[in-house]
C-alpha positions as CSV (number, residue, x, y, z in Angstrom):
1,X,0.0,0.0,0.0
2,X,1.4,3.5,-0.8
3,X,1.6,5.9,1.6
4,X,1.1,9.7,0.8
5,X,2.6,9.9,4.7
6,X,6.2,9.9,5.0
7,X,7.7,12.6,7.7
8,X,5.3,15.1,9.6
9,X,6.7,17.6,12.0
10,X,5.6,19.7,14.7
11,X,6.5,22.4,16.0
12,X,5.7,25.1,18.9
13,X,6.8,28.6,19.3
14,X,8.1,28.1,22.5
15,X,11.0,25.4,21.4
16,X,13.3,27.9,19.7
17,X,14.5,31.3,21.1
18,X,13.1,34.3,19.9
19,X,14.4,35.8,17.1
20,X,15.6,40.0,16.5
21,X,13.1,42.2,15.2
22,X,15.3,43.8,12.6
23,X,17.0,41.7,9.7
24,X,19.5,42.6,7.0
25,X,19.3,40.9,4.0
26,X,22.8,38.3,3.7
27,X,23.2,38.1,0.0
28,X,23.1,40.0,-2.9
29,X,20.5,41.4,-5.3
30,X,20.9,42.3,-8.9
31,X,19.3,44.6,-11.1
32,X,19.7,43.5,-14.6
33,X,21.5,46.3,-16.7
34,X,20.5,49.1,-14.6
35,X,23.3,51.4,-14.2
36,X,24.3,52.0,-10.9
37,X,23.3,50.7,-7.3
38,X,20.5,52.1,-5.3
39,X,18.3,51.2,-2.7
40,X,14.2,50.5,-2.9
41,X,12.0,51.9,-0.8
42,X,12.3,48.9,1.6
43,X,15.6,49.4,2.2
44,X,17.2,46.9,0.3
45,X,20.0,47.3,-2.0
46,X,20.4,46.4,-5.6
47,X,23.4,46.2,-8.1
48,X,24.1,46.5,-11.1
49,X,24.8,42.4,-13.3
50,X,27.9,43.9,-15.4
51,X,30.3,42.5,-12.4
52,X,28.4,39.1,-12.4
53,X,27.8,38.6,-15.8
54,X,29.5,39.9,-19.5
55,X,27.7,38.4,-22.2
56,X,24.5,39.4,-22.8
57,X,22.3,42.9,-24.3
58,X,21.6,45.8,-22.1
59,X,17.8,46.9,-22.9
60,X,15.5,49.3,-21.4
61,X,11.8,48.7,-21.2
62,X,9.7,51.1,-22.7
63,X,6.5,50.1,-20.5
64,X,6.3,53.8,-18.5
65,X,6.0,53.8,-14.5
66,X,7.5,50.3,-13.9
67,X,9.4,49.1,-10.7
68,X,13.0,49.9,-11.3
69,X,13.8,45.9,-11.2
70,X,11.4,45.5,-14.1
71,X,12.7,49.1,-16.0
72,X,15.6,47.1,-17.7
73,X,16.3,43.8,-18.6
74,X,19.3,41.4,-20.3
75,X,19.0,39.3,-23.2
76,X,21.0,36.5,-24.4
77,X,21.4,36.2,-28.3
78,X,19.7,32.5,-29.4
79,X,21.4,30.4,-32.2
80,X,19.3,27.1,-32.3
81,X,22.3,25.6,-34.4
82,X,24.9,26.2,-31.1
83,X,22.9,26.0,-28.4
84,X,24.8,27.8,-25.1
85,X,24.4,28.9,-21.4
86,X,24.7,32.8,-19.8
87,X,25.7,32.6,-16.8
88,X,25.8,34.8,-13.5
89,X,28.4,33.8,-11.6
90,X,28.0,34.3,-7.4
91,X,29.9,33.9,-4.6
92,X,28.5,31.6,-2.0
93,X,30.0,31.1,1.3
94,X,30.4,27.4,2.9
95,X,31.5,27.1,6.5
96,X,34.4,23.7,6.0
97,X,34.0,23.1,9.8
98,X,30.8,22.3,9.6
99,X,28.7,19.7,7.8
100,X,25.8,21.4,7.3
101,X,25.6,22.9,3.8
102,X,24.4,26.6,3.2
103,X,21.3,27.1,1.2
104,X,20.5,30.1,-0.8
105,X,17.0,31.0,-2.0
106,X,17.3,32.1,-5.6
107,X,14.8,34.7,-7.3
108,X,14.4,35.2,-11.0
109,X,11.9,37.8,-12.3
110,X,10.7,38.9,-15.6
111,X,9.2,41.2,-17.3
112,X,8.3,41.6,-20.9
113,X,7.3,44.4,-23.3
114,X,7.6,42.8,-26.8
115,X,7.7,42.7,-29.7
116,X,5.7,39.3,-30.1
117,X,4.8,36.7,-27.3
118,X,8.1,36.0,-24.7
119,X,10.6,33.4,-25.3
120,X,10.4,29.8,-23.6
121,X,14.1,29.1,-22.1
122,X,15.6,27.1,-19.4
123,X,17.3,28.0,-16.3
124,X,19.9,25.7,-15.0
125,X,22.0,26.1,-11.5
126,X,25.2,24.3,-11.1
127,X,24.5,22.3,-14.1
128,X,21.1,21.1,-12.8
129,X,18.4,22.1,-14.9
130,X,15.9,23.9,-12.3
131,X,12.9,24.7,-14.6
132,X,11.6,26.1,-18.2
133,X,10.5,29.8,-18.0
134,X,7.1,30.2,-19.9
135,X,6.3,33.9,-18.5
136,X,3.5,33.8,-21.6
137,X,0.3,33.9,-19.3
138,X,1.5,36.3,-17.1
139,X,2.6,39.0,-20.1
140,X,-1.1,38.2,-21.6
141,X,-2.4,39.9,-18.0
142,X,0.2,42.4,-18.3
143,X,1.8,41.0,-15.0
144,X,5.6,39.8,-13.7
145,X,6.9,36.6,-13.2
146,X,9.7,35.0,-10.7
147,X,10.6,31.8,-10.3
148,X,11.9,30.6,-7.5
149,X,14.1,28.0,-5.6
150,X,15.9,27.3,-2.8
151,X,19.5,25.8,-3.6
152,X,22.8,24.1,-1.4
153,X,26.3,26.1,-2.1
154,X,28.4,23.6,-3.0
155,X,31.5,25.4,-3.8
156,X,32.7,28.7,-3.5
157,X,30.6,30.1,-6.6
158,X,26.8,28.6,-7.4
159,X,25.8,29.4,-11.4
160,X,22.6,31.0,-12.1
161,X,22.3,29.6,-15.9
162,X,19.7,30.8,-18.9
163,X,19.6,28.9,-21.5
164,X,17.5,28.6,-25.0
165,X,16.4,24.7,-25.5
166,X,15.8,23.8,-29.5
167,X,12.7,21.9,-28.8
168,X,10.6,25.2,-27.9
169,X,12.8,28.4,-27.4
170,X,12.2,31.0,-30.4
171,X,13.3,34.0,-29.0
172,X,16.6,35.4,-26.9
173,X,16.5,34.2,-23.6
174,X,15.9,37.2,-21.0
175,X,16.0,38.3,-17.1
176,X,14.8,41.1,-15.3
177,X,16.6,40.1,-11.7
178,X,18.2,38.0,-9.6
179,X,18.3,37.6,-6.0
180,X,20.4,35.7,-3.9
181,X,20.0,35.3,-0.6
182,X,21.8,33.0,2.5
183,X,18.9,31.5,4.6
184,X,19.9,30.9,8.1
185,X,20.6,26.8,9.0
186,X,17.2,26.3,10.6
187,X,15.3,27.0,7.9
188,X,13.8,23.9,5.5
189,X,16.0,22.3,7.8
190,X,14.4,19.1,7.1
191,X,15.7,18.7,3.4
192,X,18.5,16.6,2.5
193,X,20.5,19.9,0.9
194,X,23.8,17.5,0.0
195,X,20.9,15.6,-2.6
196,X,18.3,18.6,-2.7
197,X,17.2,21.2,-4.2
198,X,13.3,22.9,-3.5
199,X,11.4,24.8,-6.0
200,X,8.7,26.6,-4.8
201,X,5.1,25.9,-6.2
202,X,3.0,28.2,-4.3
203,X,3.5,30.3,-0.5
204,X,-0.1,31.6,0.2
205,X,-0.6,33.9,3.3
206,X,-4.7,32.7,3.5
207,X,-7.3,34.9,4.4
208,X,-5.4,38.2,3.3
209,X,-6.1,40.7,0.4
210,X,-3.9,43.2,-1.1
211,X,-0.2,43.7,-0.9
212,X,2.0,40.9,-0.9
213,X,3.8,40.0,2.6
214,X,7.5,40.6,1.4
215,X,10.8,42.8,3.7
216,X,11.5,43.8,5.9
217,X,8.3,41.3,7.5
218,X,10.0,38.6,5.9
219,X,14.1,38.8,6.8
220,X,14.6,36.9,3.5
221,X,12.2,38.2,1.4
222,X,10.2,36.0,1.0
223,X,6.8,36.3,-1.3
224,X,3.8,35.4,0.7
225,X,0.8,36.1,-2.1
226,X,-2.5,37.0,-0.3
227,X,-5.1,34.2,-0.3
228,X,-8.4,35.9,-0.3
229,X,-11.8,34.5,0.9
230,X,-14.6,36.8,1.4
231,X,-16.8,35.0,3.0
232,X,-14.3,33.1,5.7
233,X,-11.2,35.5,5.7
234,X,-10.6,36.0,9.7
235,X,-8.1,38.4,11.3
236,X,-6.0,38.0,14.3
237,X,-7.3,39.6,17.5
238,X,-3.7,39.3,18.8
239,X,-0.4,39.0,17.7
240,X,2.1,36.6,17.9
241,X,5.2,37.9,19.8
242,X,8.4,35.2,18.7
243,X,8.9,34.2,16.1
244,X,11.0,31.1,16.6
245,X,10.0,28.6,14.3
246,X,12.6,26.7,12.1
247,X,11.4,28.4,8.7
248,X,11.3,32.2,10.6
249,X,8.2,33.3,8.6
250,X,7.3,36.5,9.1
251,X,4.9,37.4,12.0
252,X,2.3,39.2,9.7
253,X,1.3,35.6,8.6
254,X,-0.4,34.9,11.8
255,X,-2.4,37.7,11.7
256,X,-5.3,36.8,8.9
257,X,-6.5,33.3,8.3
258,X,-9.1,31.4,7.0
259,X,-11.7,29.8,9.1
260,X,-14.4,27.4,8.4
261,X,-18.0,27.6,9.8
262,X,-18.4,26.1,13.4
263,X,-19.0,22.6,13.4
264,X,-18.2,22.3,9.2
265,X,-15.3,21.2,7.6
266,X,-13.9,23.4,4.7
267,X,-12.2,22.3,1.5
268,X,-10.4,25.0,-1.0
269,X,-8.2,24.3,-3.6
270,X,-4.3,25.0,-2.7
271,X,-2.4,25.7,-5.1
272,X,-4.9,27.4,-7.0
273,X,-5.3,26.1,-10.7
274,X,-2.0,24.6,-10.5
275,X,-1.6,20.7,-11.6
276,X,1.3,18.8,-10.0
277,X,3.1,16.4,-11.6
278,X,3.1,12.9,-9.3
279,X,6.2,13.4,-7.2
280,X,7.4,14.3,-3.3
281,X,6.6,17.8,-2.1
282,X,7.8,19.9,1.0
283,X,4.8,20.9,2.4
284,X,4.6,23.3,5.6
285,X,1.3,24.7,6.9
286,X,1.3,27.6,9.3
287,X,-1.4,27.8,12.4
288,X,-2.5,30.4,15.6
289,X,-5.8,30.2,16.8
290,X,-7.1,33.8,16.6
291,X,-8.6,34.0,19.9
292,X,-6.1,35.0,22.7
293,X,-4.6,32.6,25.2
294,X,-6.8,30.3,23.6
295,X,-6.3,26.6,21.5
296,X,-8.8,24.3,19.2
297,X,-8.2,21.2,18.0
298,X,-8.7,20.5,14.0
299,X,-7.6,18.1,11.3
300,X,-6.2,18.7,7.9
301,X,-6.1,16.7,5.2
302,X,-4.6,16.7,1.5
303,X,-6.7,14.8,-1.4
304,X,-8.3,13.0,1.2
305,X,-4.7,12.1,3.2
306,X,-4.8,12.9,7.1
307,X,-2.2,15.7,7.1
308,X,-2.7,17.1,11.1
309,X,-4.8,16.1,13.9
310,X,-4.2,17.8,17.0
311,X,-4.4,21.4,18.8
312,X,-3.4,24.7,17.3
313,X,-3.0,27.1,20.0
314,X,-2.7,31.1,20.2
315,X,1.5,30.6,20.2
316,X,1.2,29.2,16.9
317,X,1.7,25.9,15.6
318,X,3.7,24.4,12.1
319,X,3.6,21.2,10.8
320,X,5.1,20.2,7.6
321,X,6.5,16.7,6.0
322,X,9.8,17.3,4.1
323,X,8.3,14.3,1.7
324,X,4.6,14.3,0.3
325,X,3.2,13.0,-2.3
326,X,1.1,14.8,-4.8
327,X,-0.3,14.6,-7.9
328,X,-2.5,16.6,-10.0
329,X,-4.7,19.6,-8.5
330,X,-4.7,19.6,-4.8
331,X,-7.4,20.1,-2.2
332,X,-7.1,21.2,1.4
333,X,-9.4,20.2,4.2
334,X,-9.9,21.7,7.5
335,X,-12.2,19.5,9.0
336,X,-13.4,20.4,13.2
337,X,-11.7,18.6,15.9
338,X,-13.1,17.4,19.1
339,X,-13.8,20.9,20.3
340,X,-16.8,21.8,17.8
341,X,-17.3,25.3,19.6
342,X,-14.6,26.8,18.2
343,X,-13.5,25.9,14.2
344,X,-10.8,24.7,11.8
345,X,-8.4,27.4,10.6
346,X,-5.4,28.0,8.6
347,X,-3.0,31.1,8.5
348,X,-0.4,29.9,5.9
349,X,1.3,27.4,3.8
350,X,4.4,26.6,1.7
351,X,5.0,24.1,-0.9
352,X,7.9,23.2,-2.8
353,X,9.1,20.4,-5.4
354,X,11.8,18.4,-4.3
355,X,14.5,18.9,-7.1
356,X,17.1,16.0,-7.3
357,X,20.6,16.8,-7.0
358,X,23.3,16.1,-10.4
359,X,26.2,17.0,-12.2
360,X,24.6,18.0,-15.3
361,X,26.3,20.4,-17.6
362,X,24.6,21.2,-20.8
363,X,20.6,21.8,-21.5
364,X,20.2,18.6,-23.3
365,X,21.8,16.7,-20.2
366,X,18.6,17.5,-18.1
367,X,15.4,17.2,-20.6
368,X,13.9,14.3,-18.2
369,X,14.9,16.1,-15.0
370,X,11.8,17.6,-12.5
371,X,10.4,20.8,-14.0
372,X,7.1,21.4,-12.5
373,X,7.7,25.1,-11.3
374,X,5.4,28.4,-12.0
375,X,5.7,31.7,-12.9
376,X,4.0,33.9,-10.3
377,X,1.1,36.1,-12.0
378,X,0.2,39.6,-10.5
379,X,3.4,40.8,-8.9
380,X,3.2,44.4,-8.8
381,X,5.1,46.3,-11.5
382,X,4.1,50.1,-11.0
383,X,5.8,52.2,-8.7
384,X,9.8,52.4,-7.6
385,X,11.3,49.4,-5.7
């Protein structure tokens, strides 16, 4: 018999000291072909790619009012004849007396202004082919994309690759920017980084509208997209006051949620529209019971698979299984627990595919390997980072 249960964790707030309330950003952020550094309204500083990268066309985007990330982009000329990978290459730092390997969460973003539909192209890290780029339905609704994935440093440099693919690019691969950023040891913790990689599928914050939860909330930042529901969106009548769970997500998180109707369970689709390929997932949910000093006991299940049954109390609560398996679209239940007065609730949740590890050089090298990641649709463009 299969089992879609393999590892669940659980954590309380209270295991884990509490963390600072002001984070700078380890890592570096990159502006493609933009001129000179500055810093964004949030603080954070960008650079310019021409000291991580030269090969490649400078272009400016003619779209008025943009982001400054999405202002300028670099493309890569395509020959389908010679085949070849651009590469940014960054310095990562591995501590040799320790086993434990660094990860980096990686950010690519795009954004395209024509002529034509956007090119289809690979991206490949280390010589692992992480996933195609298809930013097509997202320039339809006039929107961003980024692709995203968290990734070990196994030297002293880690390759951020593009590169064209004969079987469906027809354009000059392209990039808006690239962030790279040194997560602290605890977090994703669970994963296997010396045979891992994790690509993110979807990180909802549920029950919220609006802006996306991003820094300085977020240390890394992080994307949490809002998760709307009008009808059971919830918000916190405290807050949470550690944040001292292994992942460190922000502590805006806890303070919307979605909650079912007393005594009913709830089902939602999560990701939204997205259909997995059959495979092993990361998957951490994110619960505090809304009430103060207060707990309820619920149970979650995936396609039918008991994720959680237990308490969720006003510290907060994660449990997650660093291998689940998935397939196809995926449905979330909160179904009541044995204390019907109070009801099942969620406040967030991460998913990521679980990317095997090789020593792949060239595109063709990884045709077979996992691609199942998404461009993000709806990431604000107007404005000034």
């Amino acid at each position: 018999m299969e089992t879609h249960f393999r590892f669940l964790f659980l954590l309380l707030f209270s295991l884990l000291p509490s963390a600072l309330s002001q984070f700078n950003i380890s890592g570096v952020l990159i502006d493609c072909s933009v001129n000179t550094s500055y810093t964004d309204n949030q603080g954070l500083r960008w650079l310019p790619d021409s000291q991580f990268i030269t090969s490649g066309v400078s272009k400016n985007v003619s779209t008025p009012g943009l982001f400054t990330t999405f202002s300028t982009l670099r493309s890569f000329p395509y020959n389908a004849t010679r085949p070849r990978k651009f590469c940014y290459t960054l310095s990562s730092y591995r501590d040799l007396n320790s086993s434990r390997v660094k990860r980096y969460l990686i950010r690519t973003s795009y954004f395209f202004d024509g002529p034509g539909l956007p090119p289809v192209f690979d991206l490949i890290v280390d010589g692992n082919l992480w996933t195609m780029v298809n930013t097509t339905a997202d320039y339809l609704a006039g929107s961003a994309s980024y692709y995203e994935v968290v990734f070990p440093a196994r030297g002293k440099t880690i390759n951020v690759c593009l590169a064209g693919n004969p079987n469906y690019t027809k354009g000059d691969p392209f990039i808006s920017s690239l962030e790279f950023i040194m997560l602290d040891d605890s977090v994703y913790n669970a994963t296997d980084f010396g045979k891992k990689a994790m690509g993110l599928i979807a990180r909802s914050k549920f029950g919220a509208s609006g802006e996306t939860e991003r820094y300085p909330n977020d240390r890394y930042n992080r994307y949490w997209q809002p998760f709307p529901d009008q009808i059971h969106a919830k918000t916190s009548t405290h807050n949470i006051t550690s944040s001292a769970f292994w992942n460190l997500p922000p502590l805006d998180v806890f303070n919307t949620a979605i909650v079912a109707d007393k005594g009913n369970p709830l089902a939602f689709q999560w990701p939204q529209q997205v259909s997995l390929q059959r495979s092993t997932y990361y998957v951490a949910l994110y619960f505090a019971d809304t009430l103060p000093k207060s707990s309820r006991n619920l149970s979650v299940y995936i396609n039918g698979y008991q994720f959680y049954d237990g308490a969720v109390t006003s510290d907060g609560v994660v449990v997650f299984s660093p291998e689940w398996i998935l397939s196809g679209l995926t449905t979330l239940t909160l179904a009541p627990g044995s204390n019907l007065n109070l009801p099942p609730l969620i406040n967030a949740g991460e998913v990521f595919g679980l990317l095997d590890l090789q020593n792949l050089t060239i595109t063709r090298d990884g045709m077979d390997f996992f691609s199942v990641m998404i461009g993000w649709c709806g990431i604000k463009l107007y404005g000034r980072l």
